[in-house]
Every structure is written in structure tokens, then in C-alpha cells.
C-alpha positions in Angstrom: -7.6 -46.4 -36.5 -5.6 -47.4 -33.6 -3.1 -44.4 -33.8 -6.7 -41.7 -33.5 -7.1 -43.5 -30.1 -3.9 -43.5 -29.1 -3.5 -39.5 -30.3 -7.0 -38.6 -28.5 -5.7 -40.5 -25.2 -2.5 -38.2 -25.5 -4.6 -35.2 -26.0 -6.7 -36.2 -22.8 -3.7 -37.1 -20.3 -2.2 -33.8 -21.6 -5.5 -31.7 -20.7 -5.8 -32.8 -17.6 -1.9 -32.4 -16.5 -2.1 -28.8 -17.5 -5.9 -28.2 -16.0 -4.3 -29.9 -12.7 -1.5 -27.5 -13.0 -3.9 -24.4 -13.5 -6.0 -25.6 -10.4 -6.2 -22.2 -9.2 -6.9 -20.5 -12.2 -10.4 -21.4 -12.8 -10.9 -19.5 -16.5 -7.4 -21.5 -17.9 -8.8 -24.8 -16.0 -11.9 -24.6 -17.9 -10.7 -23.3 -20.8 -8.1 -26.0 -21.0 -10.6 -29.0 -20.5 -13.1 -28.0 -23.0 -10.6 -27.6 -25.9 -9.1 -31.0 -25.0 -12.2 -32.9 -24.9 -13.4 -30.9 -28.4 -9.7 -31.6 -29.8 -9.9 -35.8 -28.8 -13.7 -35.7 -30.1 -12.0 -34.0 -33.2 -9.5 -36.4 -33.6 -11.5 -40.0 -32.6 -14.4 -38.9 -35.2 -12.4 -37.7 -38.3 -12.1 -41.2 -40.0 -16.0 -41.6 -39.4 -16.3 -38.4 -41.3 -13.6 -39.1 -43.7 -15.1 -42.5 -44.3 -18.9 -42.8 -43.6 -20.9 -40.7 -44.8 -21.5 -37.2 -47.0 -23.9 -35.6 -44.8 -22.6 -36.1 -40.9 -25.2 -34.1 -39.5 -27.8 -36.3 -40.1 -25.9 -38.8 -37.8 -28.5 -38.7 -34.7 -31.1 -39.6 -37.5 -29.6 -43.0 -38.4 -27.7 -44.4 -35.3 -30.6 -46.2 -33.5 -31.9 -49.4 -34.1 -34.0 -51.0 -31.4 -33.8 -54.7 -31.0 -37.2 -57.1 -28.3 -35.9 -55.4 -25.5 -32.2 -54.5 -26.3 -30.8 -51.5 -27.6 -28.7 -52.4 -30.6 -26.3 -49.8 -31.7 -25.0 -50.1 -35.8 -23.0 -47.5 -37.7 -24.3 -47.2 -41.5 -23.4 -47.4 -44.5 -20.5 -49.5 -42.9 -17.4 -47.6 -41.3 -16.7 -50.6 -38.9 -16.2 -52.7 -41.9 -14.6 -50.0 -44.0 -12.3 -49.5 -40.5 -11.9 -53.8 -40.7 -12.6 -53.8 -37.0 -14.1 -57.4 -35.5 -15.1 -58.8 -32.1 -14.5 -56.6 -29.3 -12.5 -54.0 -30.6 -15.2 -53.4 -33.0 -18.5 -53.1 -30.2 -16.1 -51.0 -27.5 -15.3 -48.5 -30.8 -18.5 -48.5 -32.1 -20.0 -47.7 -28.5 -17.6 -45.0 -28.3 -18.3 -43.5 -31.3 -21.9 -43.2 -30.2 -21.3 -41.7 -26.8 -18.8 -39.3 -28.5 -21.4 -37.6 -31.0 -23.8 -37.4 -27.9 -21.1 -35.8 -26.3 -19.8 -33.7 -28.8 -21.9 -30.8 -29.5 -22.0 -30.2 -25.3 -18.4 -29.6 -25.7 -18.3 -28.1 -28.5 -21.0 -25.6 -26.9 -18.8 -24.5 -23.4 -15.6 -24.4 -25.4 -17.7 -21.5 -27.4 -19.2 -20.4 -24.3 -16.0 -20.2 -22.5 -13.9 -19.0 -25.4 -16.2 -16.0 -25.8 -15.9 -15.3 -22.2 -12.1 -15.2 -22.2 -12.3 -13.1 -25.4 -14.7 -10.4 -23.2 -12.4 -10.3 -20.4 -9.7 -10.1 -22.9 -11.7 -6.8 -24.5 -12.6 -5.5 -20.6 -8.7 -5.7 -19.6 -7.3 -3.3 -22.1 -9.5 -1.1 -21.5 -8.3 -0.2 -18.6 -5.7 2.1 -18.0 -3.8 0.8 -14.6 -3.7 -2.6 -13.6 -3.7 -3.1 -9.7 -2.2 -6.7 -9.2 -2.1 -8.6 -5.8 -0.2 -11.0 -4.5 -3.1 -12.9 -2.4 -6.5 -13.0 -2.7 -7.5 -12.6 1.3 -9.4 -10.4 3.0 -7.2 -7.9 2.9 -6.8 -7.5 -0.6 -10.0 -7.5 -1.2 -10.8 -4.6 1.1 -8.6 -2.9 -1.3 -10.2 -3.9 -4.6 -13.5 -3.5 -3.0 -12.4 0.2 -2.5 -10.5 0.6 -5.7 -14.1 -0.7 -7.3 -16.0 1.8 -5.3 -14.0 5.2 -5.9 -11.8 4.2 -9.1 -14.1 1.9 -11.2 -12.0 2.4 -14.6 -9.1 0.5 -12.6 -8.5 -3.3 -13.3 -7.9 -5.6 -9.9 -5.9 -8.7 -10.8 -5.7 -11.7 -7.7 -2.9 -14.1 -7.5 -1.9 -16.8 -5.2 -5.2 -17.7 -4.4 -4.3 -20.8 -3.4 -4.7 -22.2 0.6 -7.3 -19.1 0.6 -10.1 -21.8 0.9 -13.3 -19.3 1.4 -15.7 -18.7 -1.3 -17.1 -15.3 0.1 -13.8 -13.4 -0.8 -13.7 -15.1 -4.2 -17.6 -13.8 -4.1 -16.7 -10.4 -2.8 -13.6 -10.5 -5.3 -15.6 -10.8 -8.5 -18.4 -8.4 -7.0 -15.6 -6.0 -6.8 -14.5 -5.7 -10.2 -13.8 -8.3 -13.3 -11.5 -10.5 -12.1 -8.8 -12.3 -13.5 -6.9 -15.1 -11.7 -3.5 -15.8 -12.6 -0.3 -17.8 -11.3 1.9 -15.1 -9.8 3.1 -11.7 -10.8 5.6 -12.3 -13.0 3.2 -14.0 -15.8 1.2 -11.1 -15.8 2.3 -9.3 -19.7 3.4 -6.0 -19.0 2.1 -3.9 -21.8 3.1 -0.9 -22.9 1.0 2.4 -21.9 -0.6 1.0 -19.3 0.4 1.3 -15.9 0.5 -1.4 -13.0 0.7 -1.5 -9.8 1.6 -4.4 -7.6 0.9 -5.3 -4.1 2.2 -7.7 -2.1 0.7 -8.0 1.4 0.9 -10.8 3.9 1.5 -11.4 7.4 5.5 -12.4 7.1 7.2 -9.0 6.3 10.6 -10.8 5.7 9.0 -13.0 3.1 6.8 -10.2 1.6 10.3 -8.4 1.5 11.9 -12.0 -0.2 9.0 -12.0 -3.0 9.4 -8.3 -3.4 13.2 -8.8 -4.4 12.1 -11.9 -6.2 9.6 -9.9 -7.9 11.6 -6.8 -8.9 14.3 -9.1 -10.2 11.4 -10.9 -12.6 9.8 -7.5 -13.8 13.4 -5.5 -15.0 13.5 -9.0 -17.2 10.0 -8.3 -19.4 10.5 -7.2 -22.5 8.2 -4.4 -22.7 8.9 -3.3 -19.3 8.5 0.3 -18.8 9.6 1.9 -15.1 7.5 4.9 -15.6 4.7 3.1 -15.2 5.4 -0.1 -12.6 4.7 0.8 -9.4 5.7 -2.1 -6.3 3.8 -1.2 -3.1 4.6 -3.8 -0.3 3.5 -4.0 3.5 6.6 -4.0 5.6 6.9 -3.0 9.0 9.5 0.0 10.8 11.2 -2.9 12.0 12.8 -4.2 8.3 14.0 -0.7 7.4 17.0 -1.5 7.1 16.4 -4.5 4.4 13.6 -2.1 2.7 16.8 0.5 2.4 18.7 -2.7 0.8 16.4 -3.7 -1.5 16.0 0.0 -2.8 19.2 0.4 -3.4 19.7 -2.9 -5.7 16.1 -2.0 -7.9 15.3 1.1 -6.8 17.0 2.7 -9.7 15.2 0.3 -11.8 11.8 -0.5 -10.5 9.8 2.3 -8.4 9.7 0.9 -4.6 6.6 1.8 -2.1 6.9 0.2 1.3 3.1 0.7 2.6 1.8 0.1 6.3 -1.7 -0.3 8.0 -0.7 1.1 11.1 1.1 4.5 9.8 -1.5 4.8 7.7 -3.9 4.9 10.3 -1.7 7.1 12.2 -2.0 9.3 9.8 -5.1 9.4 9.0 -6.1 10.3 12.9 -3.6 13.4 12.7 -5.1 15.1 9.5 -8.3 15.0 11.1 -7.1 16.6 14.6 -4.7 18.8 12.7 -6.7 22.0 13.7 -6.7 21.0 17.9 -3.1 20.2 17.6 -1.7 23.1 16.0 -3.3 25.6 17.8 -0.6 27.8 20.0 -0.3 26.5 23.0 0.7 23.3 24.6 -0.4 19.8 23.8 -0.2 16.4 25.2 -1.3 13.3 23.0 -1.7 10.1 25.4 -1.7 6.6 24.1 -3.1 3.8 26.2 -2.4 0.1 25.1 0.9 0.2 22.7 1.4 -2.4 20.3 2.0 -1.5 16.7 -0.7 0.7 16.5 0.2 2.4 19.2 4.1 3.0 18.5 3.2 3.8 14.6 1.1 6.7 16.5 3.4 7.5 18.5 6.3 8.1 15.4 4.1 10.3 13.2 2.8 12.1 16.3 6.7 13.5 17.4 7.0 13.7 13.2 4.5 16.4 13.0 3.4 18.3 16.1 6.2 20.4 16.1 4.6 23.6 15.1 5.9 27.1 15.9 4.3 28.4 19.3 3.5 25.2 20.7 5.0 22.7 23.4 4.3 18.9 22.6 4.8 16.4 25.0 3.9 12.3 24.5 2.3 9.6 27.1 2.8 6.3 26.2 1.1 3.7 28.4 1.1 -0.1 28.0 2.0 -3.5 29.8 5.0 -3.6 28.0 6.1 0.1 27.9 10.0 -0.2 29.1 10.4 -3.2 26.3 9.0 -0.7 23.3 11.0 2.0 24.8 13.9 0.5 25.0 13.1 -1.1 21.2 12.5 2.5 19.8 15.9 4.0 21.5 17.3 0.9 19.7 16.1 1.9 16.2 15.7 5.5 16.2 18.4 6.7 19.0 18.3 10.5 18.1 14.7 10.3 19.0 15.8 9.2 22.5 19.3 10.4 23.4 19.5 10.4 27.1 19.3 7.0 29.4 16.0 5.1 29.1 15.5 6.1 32.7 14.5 9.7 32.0 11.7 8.9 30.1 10.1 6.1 32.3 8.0 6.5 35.1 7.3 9.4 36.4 10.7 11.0 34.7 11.0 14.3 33.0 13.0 14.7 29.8 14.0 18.5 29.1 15.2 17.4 25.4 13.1 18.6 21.9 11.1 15.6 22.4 9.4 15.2 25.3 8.2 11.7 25.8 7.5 9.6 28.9 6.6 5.9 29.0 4.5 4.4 32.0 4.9 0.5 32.8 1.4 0.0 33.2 -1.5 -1.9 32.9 -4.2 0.4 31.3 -6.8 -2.0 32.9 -5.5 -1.2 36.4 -6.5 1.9 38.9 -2.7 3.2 38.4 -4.2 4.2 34.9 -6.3 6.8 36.1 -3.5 8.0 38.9 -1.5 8.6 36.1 -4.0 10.5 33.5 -4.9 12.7 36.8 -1.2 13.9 37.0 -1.2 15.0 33.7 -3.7 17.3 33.5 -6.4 17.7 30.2 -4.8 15.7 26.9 -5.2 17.3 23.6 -5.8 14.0 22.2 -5.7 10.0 24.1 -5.6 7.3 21.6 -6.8 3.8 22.7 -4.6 1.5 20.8 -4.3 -1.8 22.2 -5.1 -5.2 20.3 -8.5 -6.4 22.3 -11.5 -4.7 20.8 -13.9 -5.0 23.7 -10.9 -4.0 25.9 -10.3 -0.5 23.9 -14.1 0.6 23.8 -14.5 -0.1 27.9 -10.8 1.4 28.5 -12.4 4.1 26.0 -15.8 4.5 27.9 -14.1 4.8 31.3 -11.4 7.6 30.5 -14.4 9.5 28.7 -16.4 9.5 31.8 -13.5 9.8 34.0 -12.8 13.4 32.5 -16.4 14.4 32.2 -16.8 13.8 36.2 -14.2 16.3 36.5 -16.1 19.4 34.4 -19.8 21.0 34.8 -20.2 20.7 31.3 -19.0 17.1 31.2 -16.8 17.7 28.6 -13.7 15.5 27.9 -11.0 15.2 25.4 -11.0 13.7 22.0 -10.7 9.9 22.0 -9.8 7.7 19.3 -10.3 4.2 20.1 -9.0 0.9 17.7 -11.6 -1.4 16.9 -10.4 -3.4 14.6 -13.8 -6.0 14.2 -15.7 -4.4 10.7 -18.9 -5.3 12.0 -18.5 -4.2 15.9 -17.4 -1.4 14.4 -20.3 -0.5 12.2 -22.4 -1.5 15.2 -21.2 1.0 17.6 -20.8 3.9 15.3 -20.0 7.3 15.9 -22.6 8.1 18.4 -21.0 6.9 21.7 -18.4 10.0 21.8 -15.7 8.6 20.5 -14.1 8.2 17.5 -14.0 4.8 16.1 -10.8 3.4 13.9 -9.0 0.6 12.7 -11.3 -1.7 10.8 -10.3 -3.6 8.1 -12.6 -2.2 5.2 -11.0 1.7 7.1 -7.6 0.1 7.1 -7.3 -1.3 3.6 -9.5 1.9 1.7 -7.0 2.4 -0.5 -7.2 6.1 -0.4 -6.3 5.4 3.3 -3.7 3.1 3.0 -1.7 4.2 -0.5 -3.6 8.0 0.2 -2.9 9.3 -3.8 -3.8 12.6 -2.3 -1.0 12.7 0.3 1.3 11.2 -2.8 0.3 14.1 -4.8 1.3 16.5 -2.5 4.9 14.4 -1.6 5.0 15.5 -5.6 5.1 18.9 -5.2 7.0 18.9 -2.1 10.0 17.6 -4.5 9.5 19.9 -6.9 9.6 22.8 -5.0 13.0 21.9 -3.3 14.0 22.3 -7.2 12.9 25.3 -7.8 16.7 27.2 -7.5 17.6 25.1 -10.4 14.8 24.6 -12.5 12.5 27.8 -11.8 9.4 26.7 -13.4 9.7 22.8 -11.6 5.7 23.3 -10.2 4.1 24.3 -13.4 5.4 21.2 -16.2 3.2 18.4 -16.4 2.5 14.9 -18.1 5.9 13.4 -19.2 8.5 16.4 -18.6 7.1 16.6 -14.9 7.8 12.9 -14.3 11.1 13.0 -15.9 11.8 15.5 -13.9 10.3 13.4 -10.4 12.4 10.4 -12.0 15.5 12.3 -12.7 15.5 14.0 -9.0 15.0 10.4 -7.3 11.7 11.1 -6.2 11.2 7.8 -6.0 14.0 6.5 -4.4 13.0 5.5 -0.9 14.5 7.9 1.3 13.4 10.8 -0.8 9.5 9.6 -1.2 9.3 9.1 2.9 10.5 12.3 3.8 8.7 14.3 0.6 5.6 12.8 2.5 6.1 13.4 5.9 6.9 17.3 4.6 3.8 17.0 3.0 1.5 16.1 6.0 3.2 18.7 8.1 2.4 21.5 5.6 -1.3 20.5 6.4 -0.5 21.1 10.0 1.1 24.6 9.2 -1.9 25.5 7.4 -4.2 25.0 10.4 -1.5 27.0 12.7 -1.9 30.1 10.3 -5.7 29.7 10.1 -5.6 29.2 14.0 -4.5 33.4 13.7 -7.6 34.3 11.6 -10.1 36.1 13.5 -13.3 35.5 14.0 -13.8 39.4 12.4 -11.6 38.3 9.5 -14.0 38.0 6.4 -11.6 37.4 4.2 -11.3 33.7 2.7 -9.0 31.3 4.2 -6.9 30.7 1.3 -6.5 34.6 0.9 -5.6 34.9 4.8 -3.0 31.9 3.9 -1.2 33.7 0.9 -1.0 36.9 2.5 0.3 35.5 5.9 3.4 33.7 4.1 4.3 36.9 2.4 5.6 38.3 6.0 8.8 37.5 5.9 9.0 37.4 10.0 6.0 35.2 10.1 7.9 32.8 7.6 10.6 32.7 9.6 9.1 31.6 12.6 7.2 28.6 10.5 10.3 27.7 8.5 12.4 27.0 12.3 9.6 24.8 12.6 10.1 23.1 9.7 13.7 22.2 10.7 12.7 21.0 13.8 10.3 18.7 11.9 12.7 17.7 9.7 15.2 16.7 12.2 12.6 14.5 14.3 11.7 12.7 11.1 15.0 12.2 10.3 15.9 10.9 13.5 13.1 8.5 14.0 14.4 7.0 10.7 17.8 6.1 12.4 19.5 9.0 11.1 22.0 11.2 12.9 24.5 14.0 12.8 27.6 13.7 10.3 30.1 15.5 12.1 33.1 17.6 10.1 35.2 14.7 8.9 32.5 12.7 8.0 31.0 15.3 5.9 34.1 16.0 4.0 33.8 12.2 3.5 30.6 12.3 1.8 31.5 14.9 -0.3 34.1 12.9 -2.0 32.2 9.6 -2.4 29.8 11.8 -3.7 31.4 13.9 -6.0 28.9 16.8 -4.1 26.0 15.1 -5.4 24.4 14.4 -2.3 24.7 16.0 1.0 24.0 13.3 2.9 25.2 9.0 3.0 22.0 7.1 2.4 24.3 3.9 3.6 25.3 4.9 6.7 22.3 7.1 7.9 24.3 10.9 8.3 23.6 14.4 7.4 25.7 17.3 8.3 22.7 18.9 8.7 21.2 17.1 11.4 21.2 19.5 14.3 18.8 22.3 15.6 18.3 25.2 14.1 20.5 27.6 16.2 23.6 25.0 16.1 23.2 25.4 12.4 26.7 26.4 11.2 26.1 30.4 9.7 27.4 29.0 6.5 25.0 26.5 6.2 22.0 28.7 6.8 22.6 30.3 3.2 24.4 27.3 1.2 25.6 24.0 2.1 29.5 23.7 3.3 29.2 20.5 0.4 28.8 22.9 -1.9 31.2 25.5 -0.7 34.0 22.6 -1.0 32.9 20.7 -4.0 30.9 22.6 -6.2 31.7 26.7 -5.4 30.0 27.8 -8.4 27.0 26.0 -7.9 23.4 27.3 -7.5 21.6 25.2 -4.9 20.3 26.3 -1.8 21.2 25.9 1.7 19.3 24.3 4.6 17.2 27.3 5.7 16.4 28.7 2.4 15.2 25.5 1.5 12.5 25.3 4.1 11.5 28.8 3.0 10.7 27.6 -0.4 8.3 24.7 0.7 6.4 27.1 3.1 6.1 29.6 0.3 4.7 27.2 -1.9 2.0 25.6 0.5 -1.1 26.8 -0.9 0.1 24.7 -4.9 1.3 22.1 -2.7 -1.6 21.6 -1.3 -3.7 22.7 -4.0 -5.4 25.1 -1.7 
């Protein structure tokens, strides 16, 4: 007998390592301590079943004997004797025995309870398609799955890392949001075949959401069943760790598909779809932000990325405290963007280069603000973009009323204004005249932030650039299309950020041509869009705006011209693959339109050298073909 206690004490100190262990997990905790407890009941009353008697249920009916005023507690017909335990082994074991068949059908009951549970959630997880897994459970996250439960509900969220979390109400809002399933980390989730998953890892450290990203990529090319096609690794990481983003694409990005994402761009982006018709009007246009900061600079990037339509002069006032250091910061990073001395662009300067952009030292909460807004004459958009809600809806207020005292009609520009407080947000609305942004439930909606819409269209983008070589690239789907994306390198990083960026600005090229429609014209706009791109003069003027885009998102990624030599160079490292060194940031192309060498207008000088008899387009043609396309890109 004394080997069953000494196995069920074995079996005990073993539950409770691992349920310790699985602290976080509460389903495996559980799970783990009621088949323990079962398995030690199992194991302490097998000789009293083995020995005692034929019919054990009837145990409860024969157990209690009651003694003047004691409770006297005897096993019948004799397993204590049959066991030849005496003295005080043989009244602590036959206590136990007692308290263990009291105890025993409760266990036995949540292990069933809690085994049927984990065979439900086991049923509800494959049957789901995609599997969204995320690093943390916090409140951004949740924001996400919240969304994710709202718009895709056939979509499985799984949480991990829960730990040092420490609030209920996003475990609460967690499990309201979809079934949820706690586990360790990434890694131990099993990646099944025909199903695809998506990973996120988001947290306020971007070099160690970068460091888990690398750990995590190096993890998932290890599975057994691992599939590429269908792992998708989305991770928040700021403009400022490009260059380690770049690194850690080219080590997996051949093997697991890379997504940097970030709240701020994302935002950015969002605000310029929905002024897309104001700002591509003809004409000129002047977008003011007041307050920097992340928010503001990420508007800032995608602003000069995309208002450079054809008939139109774009200029950009940035105003903040710290101006001159995020200046400075951006000619440091991106230093095509900003090619003469910092001084030109700074005060009151004037800069006479493609992109016009002019910072102001200033504190927005000063009088200077206003001095400087009334030099400038009427914005086509002023984003608010500071870090101090109450301070961007006064700032707000003020510039709205400062404008409308200078009109009859009390008209003013549009103004966006960060508030970044959910419930302040909610609060105030749309009704005070400006346009409210930034809250986290806007922030993390995972349409906004991942934006599967804008993806789709990056898509097509890529495929049409692949039309000279594969003429029917836009019209194969399912598995040839993404062999086709995989074998192209859509998904390599460079190629994904600027198939994206083409695709926003084809939505901004769609409101120029509609911007010609007349009032008269009854014909429907996707009839007036078709027929426009068939003139082959009124292509030409969009496609020279296309280059210009092109080369002002190229150069606020760091890139800049490869001169002669260095494009010979690339050539030969290449084998005339590639036009362009991913490593060191050059493209031969990289200049405007009219310093475009005449041979590059119709093929590529790589292509000339390396590859004579090869069929791929040049420079100009290719921004043709997108524009051609517009209406399937953007399924309009």
C-alpha cells in the first residue's frame, strides 16, 4: 500500500509543477489539476476496489457508523485488515480513504466538465480558416480582435503573453471578442496545414518587437508543417528601425512573409483617402500640421508621398516646439526628401525644390501661431497632431474660429484634430466642426491598421508591372495568382511598401480625373474614368505624375540616385535581375522625369547591357501600364 501513496504524492507534486508552469494559461491550468487529482484519487483507491468489495458504488451506503457523540469512521468487510495496517497508519489511511470518495466524484465531474470544454474549443478552432495570433493580450490587441470579431467573425483570435497584463476587463473584452485561447508564445501554436495564420507582434519597444520578430521567424521556418503561403508576420515598428526591418527581410523574407505595420501611417493614411477629392483638385494646396510628434511626421511622409498630382502645386507647413530637431532628423533619414541646407526650409525660408516644405520653431500654443497661419493664406487641409488631447481640440477650436472671423460665411478649412482618449473622443463627436482621429478602437480597427482593401489593390499594382511578361497577370486567381505574387517578390519588403503607396496614389488620380467631369456630364464616373485614360495626351500628363510620386516615395525611404558606374555595378551583382541595390538604397532611375536618360524612357539601360533580347519595360512605359489599369486596380 505504501508505494499507492507514494505514486499519488508523485502524481500531485507533478500537477502542481506543471499547473504553476501553465499559470497563464488558465484552460491547461485547470485542465492539468483536475486530471491529477482524478489520476491520485485513481491510484490511492484501486486496492480498496481491488480488495473490498464487489459493488463499490454502494460505498456512501456503508461507510458511516455513529458512535454517543463521535463520529466513528470503519471500512467493511475489512480492507484495513486485508491491507495489515495498525495504529496510526491505519486511522490517517482510513480517514483518507473516506475524504477521497467524498472527493472523488467532484473531480471526476470538472475533469469531464473541463475536458468537454477543451474538446469544444478544440471543434471551434478548426473551423476556422485564418488564425490571427498576438503576441500580448493589452489593449491594443484587443482593439484589434474586437474589430476582427465585429467585421470578420469566421476569423479565430489567439492571445499570448498575457502575463504582467494584470486587468481583467481586457481578459473580459478578450473572450467577448471571439473564443479565446491562451497559449505560451507563438512558436507552440501547431501550424496546420490549410489554414492560414497571421501573427502580430505589437508592443511599445520596437527594437524588441523587432528581436522577437527574428526570434519568431527563426521558430516558425522550423515547424514541420509550415507552409509560407499561408504565415503572414505583421509587426509594429517605427520609420526610425528601417534599416533593421530591411535586415531582417533580407535573412527570412525569402522564407516567411514580413509586414512591418504602424498606427501612425496608418492614420495618415486613412485622413488622405478621405480628403483625396480637396487635394487633387487642380490648383494649389497647402496641408499644415500643428504639434509634430509621430503623428505628425508620419503625416507629414505620406502627405509629400501622394499629393503630387498633375496640375497642382503642394507645399507643407510643419509647426511644433521641436520643429528644427525633426527637421534635421528627417534630412538625416530620408536626405533626397531634403537636399539643400536645413536653413531653407526653416523659418520663414522658401525652398524652390519638388518639395516644398517649411518648418516653423514654434510653439502652437503661442500668438506666433496665428502670425504664421495669417502669412500663409487659406490651407487645403491643417492637421492638429500633437500628443495632449485637450491641447489639440482647444488648438483645434481656436484655428477654426480664427479662419471663420476672416469670411462672411464663416467658413474655414478642414481640420483634423488627434484625440487619442476613446471615450473623449466618442464624447465630442463629429458635431463640433472638426474631424475627430486617433483613438485607439480608430487606431487598432484592423481594417484601418492592416487596411486588406489597400493590400488588395498593392496586389494588383504588382501584377500590372507584369503584364509585358505575363500578359494575362490581372485575370489568374487562387493558387497560380499567388505563385505568381510569390515568385515576383511581392512580398519582399521593399516591393509590398512601394506596391502600396502606388496603390493609394491611384486613388488620388482617380479623384484628379473625376475633378474634370462636368457638372453637365451624365455619364457614370467609372465610364468618364475609362474613357479619360484612353487619351493618350491625358495619360501622359498623369503618368509624369506618377514618376514624380515615385521618386518622393523613394526618397523618403532613404533611397537615392545610382549614378553610371554604380549602375553598371548593379547590373553585374545582379546578373540584370534587378534594376536597383536593395542593400545600398540606389536606383538609376531615381531622378525627374525630364533628366530621364531617352533610353530609359522606352527600356532600361540594365537591360540594354545585360539582357538585349529581353522583353521588360522601361521606366515610363511602366507607369503607363498602372494608370491604364486603375479602374481593376481599384476595382472600380
Amino acid at each position: 500500500m505504501e508505494w499507492c501513496i507514494a505514486e499519488a504524492l508523485l502524481i500531485l507534486l507533478g500537477t502542481a509543477v506543471y499547473a504553476h508552469k501553465r499559470k497563464n494559461d488558465m484552460k491547461a491550468m485547470s485542465l492539468s489539476l483536475t486530471a491529477g487529482i482524478s489520476i491520485a484519487a485513481a491510484v490511492l483507491t484501486a486496492p480498496y476496489f481491488a480488495l473490498s468489495y464487489k459493488d463499490p458504488f454502494m460505498i456512501g451506503l456503508k461507510s458511516f457508523r455513529y458512535g454517543a457523540g463521535l463520529v466513528s469512521l470503519s471500512v467493511e468487510p475489512g480492507i484495513v485488515s486485508a491491507l495489515g495496517l495498525t495504529g496510526a497508519v491505519k486511522t490517517v489511511y482510513t480517514v483518507l480513504l473516506y475524504i477521497i470518495y467524498l472527493l472523488e466524484p467532484i473531480c471526476a465531474s470538472l475533469f469531464a466538465v473541463s475536458f468537454s470544454r477543451s474538446v469544444s474549443e478544440w471543434i471551434r478552432f478548426r473551423g476556422h480558416k485564418k488564425v490571427h495570433v498576438f503576441s500580448q493580450l493589452n489593449s491594443k490587441t484587443v482593439a484589434i480582435a474586437e474589430s476582427l470579431a465585429e467585421s470578420r467573425p469566421d476569423e479565430m483570435p489567439v492571445f499570448c503573453n498575457d502575463e504582467g497584463s494584470g486587468n481583467e476587463d481586457l481578459r473580459m473584452r478578450a473572450r467577448a471578442a471571439h473564443a479565446l485561447l491562451l497559449k505560451r508564445n507563438e512558436a507552440s501554436l501547431h501550424i496546420r496545414k490549410g489554414r492560414e495564420y497571421e501573427f502580430y507582434i505589437i508592443e511599445p519597444d520596437t527594437r524588441k518587437v523587432l528581436t522577437d520578430t527574428a526570434k519568431l521567424c527563426g521558430e516558425l521556418v522550423k515547424k514541420k508543417y509550415y507552409d509560407r503561403s499561408r504565415v503572414f508576420v505583421r509587426f509594429s515598428a517605427s520609420p526610425d528601425c528601417q534599416n533593421m526591418t530591411r535586415d531582417i527581410d533580407r535573412v527570412y523574407g525569402k522564407q516567411v512573409r514580413l509586414r512591418p505595420v504602424d498606427e501612425h501611417d496608418s492614420e495618415a493614411i486613412c485622413l488622405l483617402r478621405s480628403y483625396c477629392t480637396e487635394l487633387s483638385v487642380p490648383g494649389e494646396h497647402r496641408v499644415v500640421i500643428v504639434g509634430g510628434g509621430a503623428a505628425g511626421a508620419a503625416m507629414l511622409r505620406q502627405a509629400v508621398c501622394v499629393m503630387t498630382g498633375p496640375e497642382t502645386a503642394s507645399s507643407f507647413v510643419y509647426i511644433s516646439k521641436n520643429a528644427a530637431a525633426e527637421a534635421s532628423h528627417l534630412k538625416a533619414s530620408s536626405p533626397g526628401i531634403l537636399e539643400k541646407p536645413l536653413s531653407s526650409y526653416t523659418g520663414a525660408g522658401t525652398s524652390d525644390g519638388d518639395y516644398p516644405i517649411h518648418f516653423y520653431n514654434t510653439d502652437p500654443e503661442s500668438a506666433d501661431l496665428f502670425d504664421i497661419l495669417s502669412s500663409l493664406g487659406e490651407p487645403s487641409l491643417i492637421c492638429v497632431t500633437s500628443d495632449d488631447d485637450e491641447m489639440n481640440y482647444d488648438l483645434a477650436q481656436r484655428i477654426k474660429r480664427f479662419f471663420a472671423s476672416r469670411k462672411e460665411d464663416l467658413s474655414y478649412p478642414p481640420i483634423a484634430c488627434r484625440i487619442t482618449d476613446k471615450k473623449l473622443n466618442e464624447m465630442l463627436g463629429s458635431d463640433t466642426g472638426v474631424r475627430l482621429f486617433g483613438n485607439e478602437a480608430d487606431r487598432y480597427d484592423y481594417d484601418s491598421l492592416i487596411d486588406p482593401e489597400l493590400e488588395e489593390e498593392a496586389k494588383r499594382v504588382h501584377l500590372s508591372y507584369l503584364l509585358a511578361t505575363t500578359p494575362n497577370a490581372l485575370d489568374v486567381t487562387g493558387s497560380e495568382r499567388e505563385k505568381l505574387l510569390e515568385d515576383s517578390d511581392f512580398y519582399g519588403y521593399v516591393n509590398m511598401q512601394s506596391s502600396m503607396a502606388s496603390a493609394l496614389a491611384l486613388v488620388y488620380r482617380r479623384a484628379y480625373i473625376l475633378s474634370k467631369k462636368s457638372e453637365e456630364d451624365e455619364r457614370p464616373d467609372e465610364e468618364f474614368v475609362r474613357e479619360w485614360l484612353e487619351d493618350p495626351g491625358k495619360l501622359k500628363v498623369l503618368g509624369d505624375a506618377e514618376h514624380m510620386r515615385w521618386n518622393a516615395f523613394q526618397k523618403y525611404q532613404g533611397w537615392r540616385k545610382a549614378d553610371r558606374d554604380q549602375t553598371k555595378t548593379i547590373a553585374k551583382s545582379t546578373s540584370g535581375r534587378r534594376i536597383r541595390s536593395d542593400e545600398f538604397l540606389l536606383h538609376p532611375a531615381l531622378v525627374p522625369l525630364e533628366e530621364l536618360p531617352d533610353v530609359e524612357k522606352t527600356t532600361d539601360e540594365i537591360k540594354l547591357n545585360v539582357d538585349p533580347n529581353g522583353n521588360a519595360t522601361g521606366f515610363i512605359e511602366s507607369d503607363r501600364l498602372i494608370l491604364r489599369n486603375l479602374p481593376v486596380i481599384l476595382n472600380k
